[in-house]
N, C-alpha and C positions, 0 to 999 in steps of 0.2 A: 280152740277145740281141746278137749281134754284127751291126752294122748296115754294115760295110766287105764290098765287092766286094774282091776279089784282087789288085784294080791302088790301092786306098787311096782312092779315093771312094766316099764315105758313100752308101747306096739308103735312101730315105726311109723311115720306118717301118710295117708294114702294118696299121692299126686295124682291119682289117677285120673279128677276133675280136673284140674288145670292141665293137665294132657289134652283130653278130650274135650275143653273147653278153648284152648289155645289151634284145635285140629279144628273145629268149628267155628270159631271166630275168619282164621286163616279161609275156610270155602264159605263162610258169607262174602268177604272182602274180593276174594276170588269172582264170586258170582255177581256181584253189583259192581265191580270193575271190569268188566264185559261190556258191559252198561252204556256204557262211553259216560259222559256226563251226567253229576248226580250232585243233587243236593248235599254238603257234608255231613248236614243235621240230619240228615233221611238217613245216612248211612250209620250215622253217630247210634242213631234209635234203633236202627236196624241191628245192626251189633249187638247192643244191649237188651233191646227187647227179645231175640232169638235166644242169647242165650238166656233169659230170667226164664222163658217156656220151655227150653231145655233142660233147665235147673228142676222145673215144677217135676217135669216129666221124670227124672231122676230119682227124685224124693218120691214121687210117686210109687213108681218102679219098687223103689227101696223097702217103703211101707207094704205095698201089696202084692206088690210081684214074685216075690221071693214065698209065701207063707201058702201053704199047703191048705191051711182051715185057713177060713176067715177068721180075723179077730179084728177088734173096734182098736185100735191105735193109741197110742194115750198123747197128751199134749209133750210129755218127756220123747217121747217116741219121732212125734214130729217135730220138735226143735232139733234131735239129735241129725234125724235124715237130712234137714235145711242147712245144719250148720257144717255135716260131712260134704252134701254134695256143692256147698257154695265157691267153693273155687273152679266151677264151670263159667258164672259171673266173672269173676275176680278177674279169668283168663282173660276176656272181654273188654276188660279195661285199657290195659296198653295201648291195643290198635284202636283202638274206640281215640284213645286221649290223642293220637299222630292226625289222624280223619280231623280230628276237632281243632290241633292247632296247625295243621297243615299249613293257611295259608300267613299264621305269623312267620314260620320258617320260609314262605317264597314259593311253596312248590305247587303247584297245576295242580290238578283232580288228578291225572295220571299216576303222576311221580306220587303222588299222597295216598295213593292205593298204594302201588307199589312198595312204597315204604312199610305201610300199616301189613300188608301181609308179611313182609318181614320180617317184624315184628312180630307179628302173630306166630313164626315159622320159628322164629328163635324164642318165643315162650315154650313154644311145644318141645323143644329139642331141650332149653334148659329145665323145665318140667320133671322129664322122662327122664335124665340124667340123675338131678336130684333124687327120686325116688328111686334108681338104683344105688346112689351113695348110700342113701336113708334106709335101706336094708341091709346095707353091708358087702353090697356087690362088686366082684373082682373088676381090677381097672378094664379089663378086657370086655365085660358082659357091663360096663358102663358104656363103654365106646361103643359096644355093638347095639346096645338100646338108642343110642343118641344117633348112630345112621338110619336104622331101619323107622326115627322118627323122623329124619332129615330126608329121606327117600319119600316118605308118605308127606312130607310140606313141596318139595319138590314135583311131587304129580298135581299137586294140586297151582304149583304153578304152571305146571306145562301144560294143566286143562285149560288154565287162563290166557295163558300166550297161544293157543290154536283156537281161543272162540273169541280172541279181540278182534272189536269191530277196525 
């Protein structure tokens, strides 16, 4: 992605996708680890295919949600919104890749959820982190971004541990 304004200074980059694609992945894995027992490829697609509708809904948002008048979008328009909002995908992949080689590492469908939201919990947290380094943010309002992400991956484990079967 091109991260240059028109006049040649650099605008910071916007993690915001992989935040909220790392927060999303983390309550799919959540919610189909409830489950008890789950195909890992179900899960694998599951992952991926939520976020790609996630991603659509984004770029969609992007394109039309924002603009007062209609206007017809131009094919510039929509590469640009596809290729900001694609680290909602990208987020997806980590826990997606643990699901999928789970059981070369040994681990049960349990532990291989578990894991995979971990994962998922610690993109979200390194995410939000980097995008307040990537504006220049005090160590203090970095660390305070990286709990209040860590509080939000943590409820979404403690919804999972009070609705395991």
């Amino acid at each position: 992605m091109d991260n240059h304004h028109g006049n040649g200074a650099r605008r910071p980059r916007d993690y915001t996708g992989a935040v909220y694609g790392s927060l999303l992945a983390a309550s799919v894995v959540a919610g189909a680890g409830t489950l008890g027992r789950f195909p890992r490829l179900e899960l694998v697609l599951l992952l991926l295919g939520t976020s790609v509708v996630f991603w659509a809904a984004h770029v969609h948002a992007r394109l039309f949600g924002a603009r007062t008048v209609f206007r017809s979008a131009s094919l510039a328009d929509i590469r640009r919104a596809g290729v900001e909002e694609w680290p909602i995908v990208t987020a997806a992949i980590p826990p997606a890749a643990v699901v999928a080689v789970g059981p070369l590492l040994g681990l049960e469908p349990q532990a291989t959820v578990w894991l995979a939201l971990v994962v998922a919990i610690a993109g979200q947290v390194g995410w939000a982190a980097a995008a307040a380094v990537g504006v220049g943010a005090s160590p203090r309002a970095v660390l305070g971004t990286s709990a209040v992400n860590l509080v939000l991956g943590l409820i979404i484990v403690a919804l999972k541990a009070a609705f395991h079967h």
